[in-house]
N, C-alpha and C positions, 0 to 999 in steps of 0.2 A: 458588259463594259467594265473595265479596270478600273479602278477609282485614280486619281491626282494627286501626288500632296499640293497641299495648298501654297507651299513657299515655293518648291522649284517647277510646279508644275506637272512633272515627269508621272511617267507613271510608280504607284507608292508600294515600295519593298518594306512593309516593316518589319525594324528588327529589333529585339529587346537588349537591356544593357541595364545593370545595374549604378544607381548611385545613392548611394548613402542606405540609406532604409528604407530606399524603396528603387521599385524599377520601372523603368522610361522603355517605351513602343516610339522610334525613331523613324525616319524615312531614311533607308538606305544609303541613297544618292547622298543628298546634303546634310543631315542630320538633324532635319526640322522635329522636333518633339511635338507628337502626338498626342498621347496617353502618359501619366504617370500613373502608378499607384501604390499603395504600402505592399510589400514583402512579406507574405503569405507567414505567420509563427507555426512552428514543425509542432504537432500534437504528440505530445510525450504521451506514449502507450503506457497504461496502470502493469503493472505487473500483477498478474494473476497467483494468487499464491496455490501451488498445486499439491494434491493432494497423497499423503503417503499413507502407504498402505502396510499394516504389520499382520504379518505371517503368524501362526502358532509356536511355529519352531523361531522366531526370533523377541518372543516376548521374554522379559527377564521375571528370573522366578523370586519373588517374594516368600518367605518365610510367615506365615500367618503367626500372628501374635495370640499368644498364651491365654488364657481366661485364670486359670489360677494365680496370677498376682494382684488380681480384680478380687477374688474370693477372698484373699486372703486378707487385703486389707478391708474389708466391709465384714468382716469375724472381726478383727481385730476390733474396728471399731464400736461394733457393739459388745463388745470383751471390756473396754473403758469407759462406755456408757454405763453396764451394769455396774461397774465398780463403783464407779464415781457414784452414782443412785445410792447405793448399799451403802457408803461412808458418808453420805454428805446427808440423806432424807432415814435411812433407818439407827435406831437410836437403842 
């Protein structure tokens, strides 16, 4: 058995319709509101950050850094350690 709407009787076609911020389930016929309710918010999808992948042949070549300006300045230093010892403590 079909249901009624309640104001014209007839049998009930509902149809939705938006107003304002929210949307109304209508009777067809005459426009008796039925149902309202709020206007579903859209779920903003995260963005995935995806993942890059480096090849052998696209990696850049770095120059490895020298060990002899490490040596040289730890000589040196103890170059002006002994000094300083030898003028300042021998007499």
């Amino acid at each position: 058995m079909a249901k009624a709407c309640p104001w014209c009787g007839k049998t009930l076609e509902i149809k939705t319709r938006e107003h304002g911020s929210n949307i109304q389930e209508v009777c067809g016929r005459c426009g008796y509101k039925i149902r309202e309710y709020k206007k579903p918010t859209p779920v903003q999808k995260a963005e995935i950050p995806s993942i890059v992948e480096i090849k052998d042949d696209e990696r850049p070549r770095v120059r490895e850094k020298s060990v002899w300006p490490l040596i040289a300045t730890i000589v040196a230093i103890v170059v002006i350690v002994v000094v300083l010892v030898k003028v300042f403590l021998v007499k």
